[in-house]
N, C-alpha and C positions, 0 to 999 in steps of 0.2 A: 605586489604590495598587498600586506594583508589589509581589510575593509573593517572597521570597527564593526560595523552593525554585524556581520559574519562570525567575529568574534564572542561577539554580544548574540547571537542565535546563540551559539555552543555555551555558552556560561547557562544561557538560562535552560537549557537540557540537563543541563547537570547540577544544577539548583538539586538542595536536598530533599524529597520529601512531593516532589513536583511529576506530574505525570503527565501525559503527550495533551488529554482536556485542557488540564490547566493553563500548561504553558499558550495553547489554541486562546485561551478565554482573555489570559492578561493581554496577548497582542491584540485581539479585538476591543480593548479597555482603553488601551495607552498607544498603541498603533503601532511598536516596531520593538524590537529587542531592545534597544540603547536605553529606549525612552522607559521601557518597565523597571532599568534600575536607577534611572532618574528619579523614578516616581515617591515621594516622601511614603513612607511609612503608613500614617496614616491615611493617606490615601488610598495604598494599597487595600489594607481594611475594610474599606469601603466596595471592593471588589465582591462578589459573588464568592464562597466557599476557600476566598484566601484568609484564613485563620494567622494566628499569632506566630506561630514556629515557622511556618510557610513567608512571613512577610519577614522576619528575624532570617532566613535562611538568602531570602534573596538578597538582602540589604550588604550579606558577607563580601568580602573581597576575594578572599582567596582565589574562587571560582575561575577569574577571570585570568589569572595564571596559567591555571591547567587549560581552559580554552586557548589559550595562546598557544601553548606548547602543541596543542591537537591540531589546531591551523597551522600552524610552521611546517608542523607532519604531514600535513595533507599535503602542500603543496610538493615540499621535496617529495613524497609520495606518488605524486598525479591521481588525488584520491578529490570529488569533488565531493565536498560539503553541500548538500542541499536542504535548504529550510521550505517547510511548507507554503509559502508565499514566494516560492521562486517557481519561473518559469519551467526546469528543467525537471522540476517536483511532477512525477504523475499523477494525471490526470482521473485515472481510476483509483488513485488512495484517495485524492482531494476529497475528493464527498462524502468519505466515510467516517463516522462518530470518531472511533479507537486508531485512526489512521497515524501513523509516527508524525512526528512533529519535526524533525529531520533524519533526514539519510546521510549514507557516506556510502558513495560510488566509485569504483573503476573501473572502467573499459572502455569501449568504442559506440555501444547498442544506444538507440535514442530509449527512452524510458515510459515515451510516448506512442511505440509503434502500433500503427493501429489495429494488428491482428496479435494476441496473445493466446496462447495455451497453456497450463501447467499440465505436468506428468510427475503424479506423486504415488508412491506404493510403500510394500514393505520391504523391510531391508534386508529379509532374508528371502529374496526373489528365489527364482524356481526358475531352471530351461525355459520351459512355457512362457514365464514372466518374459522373460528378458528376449524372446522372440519376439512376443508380443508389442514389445515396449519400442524394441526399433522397427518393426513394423510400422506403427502406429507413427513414429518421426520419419521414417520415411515417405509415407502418406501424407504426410502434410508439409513435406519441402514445398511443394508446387506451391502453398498458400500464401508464401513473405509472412513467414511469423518470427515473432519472438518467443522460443521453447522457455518457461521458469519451470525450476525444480530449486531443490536446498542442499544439493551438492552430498547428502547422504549417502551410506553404504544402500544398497539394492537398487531398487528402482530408478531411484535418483541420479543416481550415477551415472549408470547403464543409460537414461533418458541425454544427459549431460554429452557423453560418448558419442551417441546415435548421431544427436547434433552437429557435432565436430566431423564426424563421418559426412554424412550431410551437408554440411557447410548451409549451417540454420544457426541465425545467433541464440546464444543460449544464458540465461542469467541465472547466476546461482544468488539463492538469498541463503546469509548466514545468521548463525546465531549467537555470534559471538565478533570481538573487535573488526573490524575490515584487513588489519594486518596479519592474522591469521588466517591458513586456512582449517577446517574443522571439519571430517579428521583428516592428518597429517599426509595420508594415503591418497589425497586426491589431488594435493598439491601442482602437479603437473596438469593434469588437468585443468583445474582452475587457469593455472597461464593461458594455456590455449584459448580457454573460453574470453582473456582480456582481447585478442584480437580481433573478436566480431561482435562478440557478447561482453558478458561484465558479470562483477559481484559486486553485492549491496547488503548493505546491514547499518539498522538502527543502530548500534553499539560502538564507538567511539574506537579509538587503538587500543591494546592491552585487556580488553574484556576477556575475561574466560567462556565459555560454553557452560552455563549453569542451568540444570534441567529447565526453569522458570522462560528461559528464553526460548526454547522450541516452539510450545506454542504460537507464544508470538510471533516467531519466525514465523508462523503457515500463514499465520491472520497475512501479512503482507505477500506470501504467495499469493492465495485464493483472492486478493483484495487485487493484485497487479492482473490479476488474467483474466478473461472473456469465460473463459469453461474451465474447469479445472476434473483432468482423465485421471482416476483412480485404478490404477493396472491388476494388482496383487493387493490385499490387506487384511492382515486378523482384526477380529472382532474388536479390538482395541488398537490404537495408537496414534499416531501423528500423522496418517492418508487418513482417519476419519475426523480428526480434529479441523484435516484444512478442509476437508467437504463439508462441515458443518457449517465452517467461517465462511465459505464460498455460497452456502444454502441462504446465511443471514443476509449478505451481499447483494443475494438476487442474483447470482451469476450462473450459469450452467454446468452441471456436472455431471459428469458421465461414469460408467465402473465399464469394467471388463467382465463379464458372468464369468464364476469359475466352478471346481467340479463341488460335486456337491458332497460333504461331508471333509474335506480337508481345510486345515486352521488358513492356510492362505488365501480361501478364497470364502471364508466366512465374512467380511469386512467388505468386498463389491458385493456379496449377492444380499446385505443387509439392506447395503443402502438402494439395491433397486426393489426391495421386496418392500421396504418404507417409503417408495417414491422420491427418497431422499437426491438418486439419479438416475438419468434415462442410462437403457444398456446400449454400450458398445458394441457396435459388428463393426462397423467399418467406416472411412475417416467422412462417408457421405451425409452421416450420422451430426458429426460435427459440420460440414457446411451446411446442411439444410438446417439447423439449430438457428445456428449463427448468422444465416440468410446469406454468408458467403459467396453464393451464386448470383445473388442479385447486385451488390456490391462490390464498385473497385477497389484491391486493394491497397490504392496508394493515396485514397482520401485517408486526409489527417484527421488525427482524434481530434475533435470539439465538443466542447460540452452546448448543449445546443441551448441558445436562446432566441426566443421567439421574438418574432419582431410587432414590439406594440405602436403601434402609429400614435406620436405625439411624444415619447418618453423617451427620457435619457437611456442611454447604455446601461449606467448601472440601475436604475428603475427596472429595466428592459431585464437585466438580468436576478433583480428581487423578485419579481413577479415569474421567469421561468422558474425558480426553482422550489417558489410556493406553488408555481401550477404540478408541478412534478413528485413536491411531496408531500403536498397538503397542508397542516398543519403545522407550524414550524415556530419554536420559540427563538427569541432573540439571540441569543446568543449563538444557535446553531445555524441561522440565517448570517451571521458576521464572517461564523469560522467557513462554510462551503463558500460566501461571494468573497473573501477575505477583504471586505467594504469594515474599517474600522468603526467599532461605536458610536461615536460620537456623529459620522457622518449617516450612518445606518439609520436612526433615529430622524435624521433629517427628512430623507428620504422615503421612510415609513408614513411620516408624518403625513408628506405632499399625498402617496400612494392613498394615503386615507380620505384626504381631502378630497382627490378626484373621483374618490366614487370606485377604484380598484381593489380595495383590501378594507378586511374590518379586524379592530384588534379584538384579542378573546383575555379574558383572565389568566394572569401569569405571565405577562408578556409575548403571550403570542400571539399569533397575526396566521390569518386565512384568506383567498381569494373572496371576493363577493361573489 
């Protein structure tokens, strides 16, 4: 049975004109999909940076059509629609600014396992590369990871393969509909990986592959994994775009040194020469990063909240994640607790009262 509110996530993804913030900011506003296009008009308006076209675009019906038709698909599909307020939503997108606002998954893989790695390089790998790359998955069977790559020609692939060899789950993030695969040539592949692993893409059924999406596609690589292994790269392209997005992240990243003076290996030795990632030798590199060693691997991800004696849960969890990030405006304390406006404000309020938090200009708020 389809779930209105479900439907009502996907309509308002596809609102014209609307991007992953926004859509974040209205449900922290109005509290749920349904209710943003309940919300009159002017109301809207009253919202932060929702403008005239924006509030005209949602108020449309059409939308709610094509959402249908997307949910119907999914389901004949076994494709799960995931909205950022749902449980099955990763836990290292959740806290991120530009993180998608929903997913569309297939496979078997939890989303939340709690050791990740990506393996991304260039697409016109080398021997070297490609020894290297199943190497490196090899080396880290023993750890219960989940391998991400983006299902690309060279590295990715080959990363993709290793795992399958392996029997490591493996997720390919795409850049284009779920019901494609992209390019056409890995298609078998891909099956394989729904049996332990999966693919995942912000993009709906029927998207094309439009250069614009690639990027994006990394941000949610580098944004789902713990380190993200850079194997082979020239000085440009899409292994430096995701290590960049994994630098913003705060995530760990690593290159492979390669020889010096070939275009393949200009793009690792850059980014260890900028500090941008530690070097790879070997997978020891990655556990003692990641403290691996000290660590079981079959404790669950948790986003940790500290325990304040005397406070509610969700206090308990406004207060960790101003302890954590310091300063934090309103609106971006709603979208990480996904605690809706109206109650967030409550709660702020008490938090101030007692002596824990003082507000700043702007709507922000800081520990005391």
């Amino acid at each position: 049975m389809m779930s209105s509110e479900k439907i009502a996530q996907v309509a308002l993804s596809l609102v014209p004109k609307i991007g992953d913030v926004l859509v974040k900011q209205l449900i922290s506003y109005c509290g749920s999909a349904e209710q943003v296009f309940k919300t009159p008009k002017a109301k809207l308006l009253k919202i932060p940076n929702i403008g005239e076209t924006l509030a005209q675009n949602i108020q449309a019906k059409a939308i709610f059509e094509k959402a249908t038709r997307i949910v119907e698909q999914a389901q004949k599909e076994q494709v799960d629609i995931i909205f950022y307020t749902d449980e099955q939503y990763p836990n290292r997108l959740k806290t991120l600014y530009d993180a998608p606002a929903i997913l569309y998954f297939k496979g078997k893989c939890s989303l939340n396992t709690p050791r990740t790695i990506a393996i991304v390089g260039t697409r016109q790998i080398t021997e070297y590369g490609r020894h290297i790359t199943e190497q490196i998955v090899g080396d880290l069977a023993q750890h219960n990871i989940l391998c991400i790559s983006g299902l690309a020609f060279g590295v990715d692939i080959v990363a993709h393969k290793a795992c399958l060899k392996y029997q490591i789950p493996t997720l390919g993030i795409m850049a284009n509909g779920i019901n494609k695969v992209y390019p056409l040539q890995h298609k078998s592949t891909a099956l394989q990986m729904l049996e332990t692993g999966g693919v995942l893409s912000e993009h709906p059924f029927g998207v094309e592959p439009e250069p614009p999406y690639f990027p994006r596609r990394n941000r949610i690589i580098a944004g789902m994994s713990d380190a993200t292994i850079v194997v082979e790269a020239a000085i440009k392209g899409g292994a430096l775009i995701t290590a960049e997005f994994a630098n913003n992240y705060h995530r760990d990243v690593f290159a492979v040194p390669g020889q010096i003076g070939k275009s393949f290996s200009e793009g690792c030795n850059k980014l260890i020469r900028n500090n941008k990632a530690q070097i790879y030798t070997q997978v020891n590199d990655i556990v003692e990063a990641l403290n691996w060693d000290l660590a079981s691997p079959n404790t669950s991800l948790q986003i940790p909240i500290p325990d304040f004696s005397g406070l509610s849960t969700d206090e308990s969890q406004v207060m960790a994640l101003l302890h954590k990030n310091g300063t934090m405006h309103i609106d971006e304390l709603s979208w990480q607790s996904q605690i809706f406006m109206a109650k967030l404000s409550s709660i702020l309020l008490s938090l101030e009262f007692q002596g824990y938090i003082k507000s700043l200009p702007g709507k922000k708020y800081s520990v005391t």
